[in-house]
NUVEX-824702 format. One line per 8 residues: number of its first residue (from 1); for each residue x, y, z of N, C-alpha, C, O. Coordinates in nm, 3 decimals. Layout:
residues N
NUM) X Y Z X Y Z X Y Z X Y Z  ... $
//
This chain:
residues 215
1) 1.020 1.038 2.078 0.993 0.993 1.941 1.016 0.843 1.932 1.107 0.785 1.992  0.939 0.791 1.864 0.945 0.610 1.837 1.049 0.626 1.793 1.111 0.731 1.771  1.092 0.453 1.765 1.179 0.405 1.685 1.142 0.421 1.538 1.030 0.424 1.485  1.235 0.429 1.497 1.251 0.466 1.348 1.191 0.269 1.262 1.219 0.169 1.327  1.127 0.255 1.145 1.111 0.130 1.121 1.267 0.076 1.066 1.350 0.158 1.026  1.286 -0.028 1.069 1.413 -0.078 0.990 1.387 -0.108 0.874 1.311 -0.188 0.818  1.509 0.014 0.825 1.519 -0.005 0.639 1.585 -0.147 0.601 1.552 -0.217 0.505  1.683 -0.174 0.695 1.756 -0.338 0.656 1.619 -0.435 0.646 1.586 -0.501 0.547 $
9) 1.552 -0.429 0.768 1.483 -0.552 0.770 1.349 -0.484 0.675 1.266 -0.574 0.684  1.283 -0.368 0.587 1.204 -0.387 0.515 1.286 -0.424 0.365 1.203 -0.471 0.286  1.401 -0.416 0.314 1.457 -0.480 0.211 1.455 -0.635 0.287 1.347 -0.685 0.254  1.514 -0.708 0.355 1.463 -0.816 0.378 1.372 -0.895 0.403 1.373 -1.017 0.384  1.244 -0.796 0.468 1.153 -0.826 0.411 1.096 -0.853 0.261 1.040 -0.951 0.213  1.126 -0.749 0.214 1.075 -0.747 0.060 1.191 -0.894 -0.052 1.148 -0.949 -0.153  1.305 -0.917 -0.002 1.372 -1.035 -0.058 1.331 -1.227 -0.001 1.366 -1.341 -0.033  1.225 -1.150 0.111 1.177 -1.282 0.169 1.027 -1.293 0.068 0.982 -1.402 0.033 $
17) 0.976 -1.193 0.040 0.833 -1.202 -0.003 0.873 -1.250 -0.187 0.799 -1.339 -0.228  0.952 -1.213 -0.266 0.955 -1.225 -0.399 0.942 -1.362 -0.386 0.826 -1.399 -0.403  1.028 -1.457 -0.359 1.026 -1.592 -0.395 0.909 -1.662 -0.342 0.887 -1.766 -0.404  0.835 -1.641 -0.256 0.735 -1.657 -0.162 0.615 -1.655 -0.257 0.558 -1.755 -0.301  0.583 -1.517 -0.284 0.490 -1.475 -0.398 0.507 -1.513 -0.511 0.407 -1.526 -0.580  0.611 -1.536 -0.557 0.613 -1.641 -0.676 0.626 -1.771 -0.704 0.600 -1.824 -0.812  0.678 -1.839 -0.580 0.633 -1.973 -0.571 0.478 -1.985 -0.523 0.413 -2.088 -0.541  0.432 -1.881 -0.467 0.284 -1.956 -0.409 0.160 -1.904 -0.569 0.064 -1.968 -0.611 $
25) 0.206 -1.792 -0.614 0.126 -1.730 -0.727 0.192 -1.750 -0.873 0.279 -1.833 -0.898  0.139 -1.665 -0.959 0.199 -1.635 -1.104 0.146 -1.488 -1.061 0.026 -1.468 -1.051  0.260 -1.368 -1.031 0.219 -1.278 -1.033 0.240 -1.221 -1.208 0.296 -1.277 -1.302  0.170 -1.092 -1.199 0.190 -1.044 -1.353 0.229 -0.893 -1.282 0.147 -0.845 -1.204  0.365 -0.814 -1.313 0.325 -0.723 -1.222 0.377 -0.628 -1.380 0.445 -0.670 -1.473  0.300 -0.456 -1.356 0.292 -0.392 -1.503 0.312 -0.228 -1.469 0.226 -0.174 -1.399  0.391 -0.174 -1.505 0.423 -0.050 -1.498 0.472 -0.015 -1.353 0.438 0.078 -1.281  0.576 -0.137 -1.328 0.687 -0.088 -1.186 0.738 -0.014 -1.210 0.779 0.055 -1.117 $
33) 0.773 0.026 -1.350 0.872 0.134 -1.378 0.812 0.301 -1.337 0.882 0.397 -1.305  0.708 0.298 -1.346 0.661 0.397 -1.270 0.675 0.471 -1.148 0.666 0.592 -1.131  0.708 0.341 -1.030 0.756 0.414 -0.917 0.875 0.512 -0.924 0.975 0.499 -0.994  0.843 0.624 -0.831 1.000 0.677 -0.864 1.106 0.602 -0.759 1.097 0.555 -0.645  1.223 0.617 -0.873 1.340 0.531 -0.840 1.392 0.584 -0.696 1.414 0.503 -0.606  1.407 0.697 -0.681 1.477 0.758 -0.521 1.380 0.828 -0.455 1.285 0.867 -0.523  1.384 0.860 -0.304 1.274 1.000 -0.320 1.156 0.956 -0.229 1.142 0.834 -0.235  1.085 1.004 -0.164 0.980 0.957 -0.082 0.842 0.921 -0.149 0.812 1.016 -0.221 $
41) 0.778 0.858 -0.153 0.653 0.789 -0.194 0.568 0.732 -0.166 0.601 0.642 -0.087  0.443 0.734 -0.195 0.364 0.633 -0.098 0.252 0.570 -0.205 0.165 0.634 -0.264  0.281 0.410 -0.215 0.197 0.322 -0.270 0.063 0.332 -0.257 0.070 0.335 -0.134  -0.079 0.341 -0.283 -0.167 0.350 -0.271 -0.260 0.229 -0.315 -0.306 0.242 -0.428  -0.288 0.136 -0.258 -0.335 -0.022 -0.258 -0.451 -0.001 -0.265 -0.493 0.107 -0.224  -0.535 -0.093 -0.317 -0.662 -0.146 -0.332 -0.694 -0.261 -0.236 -0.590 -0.317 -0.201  -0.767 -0.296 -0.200 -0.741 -0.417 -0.052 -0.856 -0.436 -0.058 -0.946 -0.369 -0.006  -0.869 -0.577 -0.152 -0.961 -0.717 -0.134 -0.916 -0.842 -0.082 -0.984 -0.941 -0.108 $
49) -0.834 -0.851 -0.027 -0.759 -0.958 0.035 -0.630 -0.965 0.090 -0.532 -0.916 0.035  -0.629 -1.013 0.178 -0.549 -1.033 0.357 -0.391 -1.022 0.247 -0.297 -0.954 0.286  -0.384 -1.090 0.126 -0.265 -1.158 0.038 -0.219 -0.999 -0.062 -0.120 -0.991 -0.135  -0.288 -0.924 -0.045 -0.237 -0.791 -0.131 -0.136 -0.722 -0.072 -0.056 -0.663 -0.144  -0.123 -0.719 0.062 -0.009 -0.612 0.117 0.118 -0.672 0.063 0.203 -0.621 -0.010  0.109 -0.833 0.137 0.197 -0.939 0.089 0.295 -0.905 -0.065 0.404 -0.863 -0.102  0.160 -0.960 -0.117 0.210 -0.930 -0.308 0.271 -0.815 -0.324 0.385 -0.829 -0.365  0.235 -0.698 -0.306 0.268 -0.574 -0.355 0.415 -0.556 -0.298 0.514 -0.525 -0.364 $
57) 0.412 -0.579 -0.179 0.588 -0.578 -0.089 0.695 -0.686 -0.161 0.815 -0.661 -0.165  0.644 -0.794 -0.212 0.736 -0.875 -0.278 0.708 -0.827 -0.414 0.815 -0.852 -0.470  0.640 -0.780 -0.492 0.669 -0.714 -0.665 0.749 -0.604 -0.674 0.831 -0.572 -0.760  0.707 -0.538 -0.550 0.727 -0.351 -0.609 0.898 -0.344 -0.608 0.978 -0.427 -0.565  0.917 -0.244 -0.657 1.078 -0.221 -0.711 1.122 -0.135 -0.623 1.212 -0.061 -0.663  1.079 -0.120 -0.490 1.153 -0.062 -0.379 1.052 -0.120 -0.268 0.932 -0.146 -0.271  1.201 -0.131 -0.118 1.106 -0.193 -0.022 1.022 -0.113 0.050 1.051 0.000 0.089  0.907 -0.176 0.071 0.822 -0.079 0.097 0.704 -0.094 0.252 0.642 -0.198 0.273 $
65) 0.695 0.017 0.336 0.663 -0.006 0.479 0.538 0.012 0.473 0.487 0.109 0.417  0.469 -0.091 0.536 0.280 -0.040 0.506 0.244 -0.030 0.631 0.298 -0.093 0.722  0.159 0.041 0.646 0.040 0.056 0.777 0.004 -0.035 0.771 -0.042 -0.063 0.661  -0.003 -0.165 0.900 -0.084 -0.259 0.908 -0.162 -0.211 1.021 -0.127 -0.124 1.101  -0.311 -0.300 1.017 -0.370 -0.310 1.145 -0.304 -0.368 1.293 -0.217 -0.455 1.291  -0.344 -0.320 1.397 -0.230 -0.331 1.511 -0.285 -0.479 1.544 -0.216 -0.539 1.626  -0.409 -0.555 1.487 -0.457 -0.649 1.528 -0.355 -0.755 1.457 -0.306 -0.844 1.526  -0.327 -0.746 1.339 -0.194 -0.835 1.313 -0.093 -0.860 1.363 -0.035 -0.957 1.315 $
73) -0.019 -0.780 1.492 0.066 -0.780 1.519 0.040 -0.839 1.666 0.041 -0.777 1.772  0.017 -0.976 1.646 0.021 -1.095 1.777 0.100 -1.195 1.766 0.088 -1.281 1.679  0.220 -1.192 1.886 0.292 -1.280 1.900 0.383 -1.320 1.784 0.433 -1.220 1.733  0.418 -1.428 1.729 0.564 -1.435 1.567 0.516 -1.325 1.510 0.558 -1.210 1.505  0.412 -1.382 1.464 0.346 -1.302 1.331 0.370 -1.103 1.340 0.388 -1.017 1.254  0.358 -1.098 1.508 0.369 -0.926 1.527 0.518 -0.900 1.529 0.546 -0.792 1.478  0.655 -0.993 1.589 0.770 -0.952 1.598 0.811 -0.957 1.453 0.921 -0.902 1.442  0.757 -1.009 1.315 0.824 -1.072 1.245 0.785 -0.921 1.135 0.856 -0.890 1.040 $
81) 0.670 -0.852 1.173 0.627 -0.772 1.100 0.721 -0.637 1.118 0.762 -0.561 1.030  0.741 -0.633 1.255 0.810 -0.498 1.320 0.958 -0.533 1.250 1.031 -0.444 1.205  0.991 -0.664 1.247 1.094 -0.735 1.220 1.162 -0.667 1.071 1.269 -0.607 1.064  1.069 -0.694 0.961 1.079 -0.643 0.833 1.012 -0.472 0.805 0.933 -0.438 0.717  1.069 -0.394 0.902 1.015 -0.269 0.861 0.856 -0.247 0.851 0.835 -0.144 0.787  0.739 -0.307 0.891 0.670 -0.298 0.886 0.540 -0.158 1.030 0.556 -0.152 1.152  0.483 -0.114 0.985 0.436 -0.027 1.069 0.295 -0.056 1.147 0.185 -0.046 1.094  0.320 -0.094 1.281 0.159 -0.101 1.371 0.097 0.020 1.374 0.164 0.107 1.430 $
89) -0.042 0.063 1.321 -0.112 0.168 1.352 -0.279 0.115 1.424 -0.323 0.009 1.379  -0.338 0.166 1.498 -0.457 0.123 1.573 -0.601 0.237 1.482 -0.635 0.355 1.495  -0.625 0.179 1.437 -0.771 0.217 1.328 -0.838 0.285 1.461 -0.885 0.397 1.439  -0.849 0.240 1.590 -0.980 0.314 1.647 -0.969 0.454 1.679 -1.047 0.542 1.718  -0.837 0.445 1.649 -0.807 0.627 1.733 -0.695 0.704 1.606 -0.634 0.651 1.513  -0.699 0.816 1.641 -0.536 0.933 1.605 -0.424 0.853 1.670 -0.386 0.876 1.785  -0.369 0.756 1.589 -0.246 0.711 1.627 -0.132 0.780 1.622 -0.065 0.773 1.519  -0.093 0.852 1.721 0.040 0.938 1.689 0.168 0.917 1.677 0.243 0.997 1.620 $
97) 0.219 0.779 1.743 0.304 0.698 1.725 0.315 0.640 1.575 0.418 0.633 1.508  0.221 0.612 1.548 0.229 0.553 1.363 0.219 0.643 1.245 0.253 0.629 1.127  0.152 0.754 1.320 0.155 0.898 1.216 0.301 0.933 1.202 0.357 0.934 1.092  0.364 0.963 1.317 0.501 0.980 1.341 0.622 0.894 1.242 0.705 0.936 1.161  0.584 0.736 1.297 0.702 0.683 1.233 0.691 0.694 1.100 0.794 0.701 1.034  0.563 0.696 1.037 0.502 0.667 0.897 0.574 0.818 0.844 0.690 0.785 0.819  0.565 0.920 0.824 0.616 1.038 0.828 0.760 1.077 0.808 0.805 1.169 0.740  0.843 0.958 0.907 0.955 0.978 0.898 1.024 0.862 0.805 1.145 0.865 0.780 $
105) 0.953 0.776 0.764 0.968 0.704 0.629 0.955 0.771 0.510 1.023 0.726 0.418  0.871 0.885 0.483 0.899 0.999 0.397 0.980 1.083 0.420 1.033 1.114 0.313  1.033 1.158 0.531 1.148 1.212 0.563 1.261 1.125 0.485 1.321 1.160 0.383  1.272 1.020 0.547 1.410 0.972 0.511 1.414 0.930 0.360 1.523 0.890 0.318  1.306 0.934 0.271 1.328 0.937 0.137 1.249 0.790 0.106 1.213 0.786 -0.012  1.224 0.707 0.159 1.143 0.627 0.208 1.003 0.608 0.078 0.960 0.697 0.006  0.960 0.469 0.083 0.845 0.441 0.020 0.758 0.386 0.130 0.792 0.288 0.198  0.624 0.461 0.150 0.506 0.393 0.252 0.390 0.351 0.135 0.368 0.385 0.019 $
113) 0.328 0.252 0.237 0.229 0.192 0.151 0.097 0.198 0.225 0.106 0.154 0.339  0.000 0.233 0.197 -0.146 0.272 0.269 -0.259 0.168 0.140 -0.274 0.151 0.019  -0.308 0.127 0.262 -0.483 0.128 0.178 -0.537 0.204 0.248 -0.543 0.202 0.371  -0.611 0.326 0.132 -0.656 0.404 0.195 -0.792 0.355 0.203 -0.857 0.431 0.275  -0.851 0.272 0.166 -0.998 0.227 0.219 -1.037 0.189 0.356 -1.146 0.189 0.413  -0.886 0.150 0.402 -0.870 0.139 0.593 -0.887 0.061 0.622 -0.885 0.054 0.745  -0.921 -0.074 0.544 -1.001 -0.216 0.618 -0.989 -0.271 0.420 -0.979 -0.216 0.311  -1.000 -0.420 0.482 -1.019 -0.484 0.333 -1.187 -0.521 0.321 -1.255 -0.580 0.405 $
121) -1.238 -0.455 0.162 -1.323 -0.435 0.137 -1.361 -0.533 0.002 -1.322 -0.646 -0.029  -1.455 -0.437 -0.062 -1.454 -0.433 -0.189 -1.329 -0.443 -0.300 -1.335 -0.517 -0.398  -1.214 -0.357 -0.270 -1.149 -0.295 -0.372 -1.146 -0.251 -0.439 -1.065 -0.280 -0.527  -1.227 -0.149 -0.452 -1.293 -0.050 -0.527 -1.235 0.156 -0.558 -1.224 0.236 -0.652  -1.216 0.150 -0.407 -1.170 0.304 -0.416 -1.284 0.338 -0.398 -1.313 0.436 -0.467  -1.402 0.287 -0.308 -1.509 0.390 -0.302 -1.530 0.474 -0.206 -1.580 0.586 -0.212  -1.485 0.409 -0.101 -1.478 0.478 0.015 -1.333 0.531 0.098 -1.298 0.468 0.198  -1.252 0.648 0.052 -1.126 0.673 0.103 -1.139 0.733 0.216 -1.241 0.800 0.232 $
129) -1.033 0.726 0.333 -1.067 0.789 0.469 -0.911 0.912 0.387 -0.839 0.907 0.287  -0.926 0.997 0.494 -0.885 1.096 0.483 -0.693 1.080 0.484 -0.617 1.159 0.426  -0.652 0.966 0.559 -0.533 0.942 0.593 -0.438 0.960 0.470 -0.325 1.007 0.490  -0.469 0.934 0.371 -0.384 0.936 0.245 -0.352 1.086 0.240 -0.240 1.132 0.265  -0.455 1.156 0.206 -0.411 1.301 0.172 -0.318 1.339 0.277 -0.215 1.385 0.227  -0.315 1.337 0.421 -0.258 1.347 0.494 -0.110 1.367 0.473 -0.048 1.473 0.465  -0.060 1.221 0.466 0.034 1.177 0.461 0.101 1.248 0.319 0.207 1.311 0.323  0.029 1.231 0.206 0.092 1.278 0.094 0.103 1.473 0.070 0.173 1.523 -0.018 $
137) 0.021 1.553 0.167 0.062 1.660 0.138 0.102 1.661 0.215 0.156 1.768 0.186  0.164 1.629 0.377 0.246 1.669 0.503 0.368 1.587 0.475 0.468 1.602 0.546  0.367 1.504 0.377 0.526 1.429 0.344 0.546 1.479 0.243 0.658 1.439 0.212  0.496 1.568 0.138 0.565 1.632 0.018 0.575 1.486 -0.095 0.641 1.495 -0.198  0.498 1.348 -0.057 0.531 1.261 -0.143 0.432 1.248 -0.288 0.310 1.242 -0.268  0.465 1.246 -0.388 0.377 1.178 -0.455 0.324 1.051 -0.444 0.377 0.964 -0.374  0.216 1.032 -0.512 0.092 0.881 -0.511 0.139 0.827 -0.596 0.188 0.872 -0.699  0.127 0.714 -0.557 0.170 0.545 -0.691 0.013 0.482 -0.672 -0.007 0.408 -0.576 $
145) -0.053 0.501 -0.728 -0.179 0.369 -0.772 -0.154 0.280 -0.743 -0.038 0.295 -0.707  -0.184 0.161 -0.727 -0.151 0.021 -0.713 -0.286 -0.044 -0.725 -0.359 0.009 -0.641  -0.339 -0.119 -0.780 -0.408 -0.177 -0.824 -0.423 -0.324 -0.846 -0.427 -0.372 -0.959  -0.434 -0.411 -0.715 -0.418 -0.564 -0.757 -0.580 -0.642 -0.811 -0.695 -0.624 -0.773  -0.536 -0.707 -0.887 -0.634 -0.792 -0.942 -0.645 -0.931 -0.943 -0.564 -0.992 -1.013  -0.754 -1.012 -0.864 -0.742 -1.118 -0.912 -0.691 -1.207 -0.740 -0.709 -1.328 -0.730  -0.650 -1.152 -0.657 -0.664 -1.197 -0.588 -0.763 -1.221 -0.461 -0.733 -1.263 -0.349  -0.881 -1.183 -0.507 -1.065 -1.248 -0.427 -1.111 -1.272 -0.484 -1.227 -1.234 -0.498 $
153) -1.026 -1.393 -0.593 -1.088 -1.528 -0.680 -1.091 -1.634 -0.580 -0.993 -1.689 -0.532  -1.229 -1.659 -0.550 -1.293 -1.813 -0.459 -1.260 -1.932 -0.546 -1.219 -2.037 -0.495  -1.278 -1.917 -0.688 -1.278 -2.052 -0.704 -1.181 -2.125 -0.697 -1.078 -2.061 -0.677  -1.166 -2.245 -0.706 -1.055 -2.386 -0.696 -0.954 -2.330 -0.597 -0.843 -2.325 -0.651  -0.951 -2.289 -0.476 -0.921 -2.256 -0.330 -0.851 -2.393 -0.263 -0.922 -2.474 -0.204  -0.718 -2.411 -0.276 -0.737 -2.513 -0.193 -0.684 -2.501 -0.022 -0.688 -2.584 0.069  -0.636 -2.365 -0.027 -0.662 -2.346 0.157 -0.768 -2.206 0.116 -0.773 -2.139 0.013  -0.828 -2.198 0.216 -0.999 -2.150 0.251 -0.908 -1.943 0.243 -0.969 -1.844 0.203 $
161) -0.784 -1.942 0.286 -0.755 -1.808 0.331 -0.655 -1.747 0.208 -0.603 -1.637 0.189  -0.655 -1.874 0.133 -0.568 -1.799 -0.003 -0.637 -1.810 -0.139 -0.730 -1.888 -0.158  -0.590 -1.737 -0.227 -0.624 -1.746 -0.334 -0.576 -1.850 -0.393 -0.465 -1.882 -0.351  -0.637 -1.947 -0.515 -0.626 -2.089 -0.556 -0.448 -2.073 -0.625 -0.404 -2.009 -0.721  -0.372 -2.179 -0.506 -0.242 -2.188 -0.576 -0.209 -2.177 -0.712 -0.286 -2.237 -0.787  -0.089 -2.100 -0.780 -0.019 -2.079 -0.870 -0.137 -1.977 -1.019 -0.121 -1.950 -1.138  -0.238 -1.954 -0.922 -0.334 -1.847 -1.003 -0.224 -1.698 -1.008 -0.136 -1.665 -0.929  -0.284 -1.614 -1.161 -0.249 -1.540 -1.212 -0.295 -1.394 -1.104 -0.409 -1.397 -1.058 $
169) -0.219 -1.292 -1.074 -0.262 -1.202 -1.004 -0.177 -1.083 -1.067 -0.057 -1.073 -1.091  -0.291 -0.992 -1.085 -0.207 -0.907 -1.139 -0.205 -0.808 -1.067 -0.303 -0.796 -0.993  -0.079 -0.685 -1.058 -0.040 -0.575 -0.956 -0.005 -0.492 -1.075 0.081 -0.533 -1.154  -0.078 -0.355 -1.096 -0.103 -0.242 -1.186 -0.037 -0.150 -1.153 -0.130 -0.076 -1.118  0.096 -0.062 -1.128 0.142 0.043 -1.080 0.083 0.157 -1.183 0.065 0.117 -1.298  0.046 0.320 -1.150 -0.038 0.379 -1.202 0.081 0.496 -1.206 0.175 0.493 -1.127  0.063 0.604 -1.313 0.144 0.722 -1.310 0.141 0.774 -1.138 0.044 0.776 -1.062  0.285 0.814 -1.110 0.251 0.898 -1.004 0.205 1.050 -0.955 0.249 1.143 -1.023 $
177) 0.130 1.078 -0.857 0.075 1.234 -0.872 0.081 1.295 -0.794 0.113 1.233 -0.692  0.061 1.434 -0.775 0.062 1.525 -0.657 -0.081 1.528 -0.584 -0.180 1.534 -0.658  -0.101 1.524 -0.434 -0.248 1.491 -0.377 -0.261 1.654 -0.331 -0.376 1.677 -0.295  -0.189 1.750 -0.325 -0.178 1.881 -0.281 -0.250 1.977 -0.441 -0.243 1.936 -0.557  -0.304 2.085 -0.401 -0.323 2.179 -0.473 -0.190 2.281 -0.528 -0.179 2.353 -0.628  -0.115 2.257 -0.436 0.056 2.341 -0.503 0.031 2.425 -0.420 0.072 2.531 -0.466  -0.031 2.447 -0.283 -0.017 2.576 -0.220 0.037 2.509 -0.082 0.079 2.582 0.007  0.033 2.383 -0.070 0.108 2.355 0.059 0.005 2.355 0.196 0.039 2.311 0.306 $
185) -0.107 2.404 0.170 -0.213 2.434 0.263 -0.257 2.268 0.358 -0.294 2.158 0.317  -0.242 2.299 0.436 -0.273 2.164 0.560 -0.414 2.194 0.620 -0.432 2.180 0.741  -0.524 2.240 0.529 -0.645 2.251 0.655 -0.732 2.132 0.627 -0.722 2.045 0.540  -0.791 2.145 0.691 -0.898 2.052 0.646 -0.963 2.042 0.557 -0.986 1.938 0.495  -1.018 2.185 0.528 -1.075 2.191 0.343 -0.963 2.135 0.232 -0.982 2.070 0.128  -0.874 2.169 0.275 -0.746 2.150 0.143 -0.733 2.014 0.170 -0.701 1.957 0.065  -0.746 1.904 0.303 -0.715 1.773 0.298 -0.831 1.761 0.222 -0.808 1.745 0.102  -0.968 1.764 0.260 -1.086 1.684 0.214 -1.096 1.700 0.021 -1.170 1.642 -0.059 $
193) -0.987 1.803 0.001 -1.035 1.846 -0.180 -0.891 1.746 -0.211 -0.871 1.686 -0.317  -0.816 1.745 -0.114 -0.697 1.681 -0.201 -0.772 1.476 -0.171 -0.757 1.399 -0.266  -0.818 1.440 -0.083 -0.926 1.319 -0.102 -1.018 1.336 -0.234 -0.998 1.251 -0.321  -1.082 1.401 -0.252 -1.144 1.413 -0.330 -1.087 1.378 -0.460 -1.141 1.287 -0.524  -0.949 1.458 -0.524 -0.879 1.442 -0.654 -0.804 1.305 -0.600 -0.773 1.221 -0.684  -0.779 1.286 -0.490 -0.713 1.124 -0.486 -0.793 1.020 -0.532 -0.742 0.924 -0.590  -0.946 1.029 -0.506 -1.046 0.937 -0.515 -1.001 0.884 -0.652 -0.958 0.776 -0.692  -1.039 1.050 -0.731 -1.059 1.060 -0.910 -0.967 0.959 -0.939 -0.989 0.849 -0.992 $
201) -0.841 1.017 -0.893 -0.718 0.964 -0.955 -0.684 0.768 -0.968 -0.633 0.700 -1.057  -0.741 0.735 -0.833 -0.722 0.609 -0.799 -0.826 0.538 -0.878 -0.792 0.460 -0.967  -0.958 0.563 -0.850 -1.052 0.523 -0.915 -1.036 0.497 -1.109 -1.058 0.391 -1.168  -0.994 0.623 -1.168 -0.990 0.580 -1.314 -0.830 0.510 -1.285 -0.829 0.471 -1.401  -0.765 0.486 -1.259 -0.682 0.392 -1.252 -0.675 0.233 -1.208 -0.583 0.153 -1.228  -0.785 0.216 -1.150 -0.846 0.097 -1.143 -0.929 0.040 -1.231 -0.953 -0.080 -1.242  -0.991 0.167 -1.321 -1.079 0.109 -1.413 -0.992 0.081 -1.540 -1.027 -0.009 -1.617  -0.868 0.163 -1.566 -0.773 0.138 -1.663 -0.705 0.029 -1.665 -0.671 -0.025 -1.770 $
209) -0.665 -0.037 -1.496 -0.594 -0.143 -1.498 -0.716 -0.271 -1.528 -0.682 -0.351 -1.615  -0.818 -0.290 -1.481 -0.908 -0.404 -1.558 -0.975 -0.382 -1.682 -1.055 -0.469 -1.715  -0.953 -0.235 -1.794 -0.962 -0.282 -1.887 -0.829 -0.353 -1.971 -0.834 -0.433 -2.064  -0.712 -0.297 -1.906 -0.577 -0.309 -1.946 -0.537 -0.513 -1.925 -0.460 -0.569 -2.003  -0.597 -0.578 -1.824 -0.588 -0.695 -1.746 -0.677 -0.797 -1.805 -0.642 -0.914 -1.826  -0.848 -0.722 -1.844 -0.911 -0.764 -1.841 -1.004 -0.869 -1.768 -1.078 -0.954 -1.818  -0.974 -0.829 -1.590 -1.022 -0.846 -1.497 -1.134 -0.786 -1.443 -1.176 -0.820 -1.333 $
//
């Protein structure tokens, strides 16, 4: 069995990112109170930009371990990630090593953080891969929405890879929910229907947070 991620270094992570994200942004962040306070969970991100995992790890009100791409994890940038609790998973295959550790971050009571779109896109919620349901009916966790806005604003940019310094970004936390039918069932039909009500769920919660934002 892997190593377990470090809970010290993802709270230190997450006390390195607040001041970071708020000196580089004006975040607006709205219904943190939502997360649950103890208890296993898993954030559910929207991902239009490289700067959302970032934001969301320095707002959210518990520290929180995300699936990154294994392509991030080169040289500082990869020790510094493993460093703060952070999780390498490889998109091309059944990573069983990252299924594993990710898993046992819900075991231990733990908050994980997924975009389930798998790649930064749109930000939309249109296209979910199956991994979410996964995780949320084989970890017993409920879903947190997350919903950032505002950060794949091009204009007045003054480095090319961020969003225009001290701009407004807003991070939407959404009621949390059950991705399971209540029968506990792990097949494949029961993952693909519990995707299905995840879609619903994420989706009008994105449309609530930009009428709510007005983004």
């Amino acid at each position: 069995m892997s190593e377990a991620p470090s809970e010290r270094g993802v709270e230190v992570g997450r006390r390195l990112g607040v001041p970071v994200m708020y000196g580089l942004f004006t975040p607006r962040v709205l219904g943190a109170w939502k997360v649950p306070a103890s208890g296993p969970a898993i954030l559910a991100v929207n991902h239009s930009h490289n700067i959302d995992g970032p934001m969301v790890m320095g707002v959210a009100p518990r520290p929180t371990h995300f699936l990154i791409k294994k392509e991030a994890f080169i040289g500082p940038l990869g020790a510094f990630l493993t460093g703060i609790g952070q999780l390498e998973v490889d998109r091309t295959t059944t990573d069983r090593t990252a299924i594993t550790r990710a898993l046992g971050v819900l075991e231990n009571g733990g908050v994980l953080g997924i975009f389930p779109e798998g790649t930064r896109g749109e930000g939309d919620f249109a296209s979910l891969r199956a991994g979410l349901a996964y995780f949320a009916v084989r970890g017993g966790a409920p879903i947190v929405p997350v919903a950032v806005l505002g950060s794949a604003e091009r204009r007045g940019r003054l480095i090319k890879a961020l969003p225009p310094l001290r701009s407004r970004i807003d991070v939407v936390f959404g009621d949390p929910f059950e991705a399971g039918d209540g029968t506990g069932r792990r097949t494949r039909r029961a993952l693909d229907e519990a995707t299905v009500r995840i879609q619903k769920q994420l989706t009008e919660h994105l449309e609530n947070a930009r009428r709510l934002t007005g983004r």
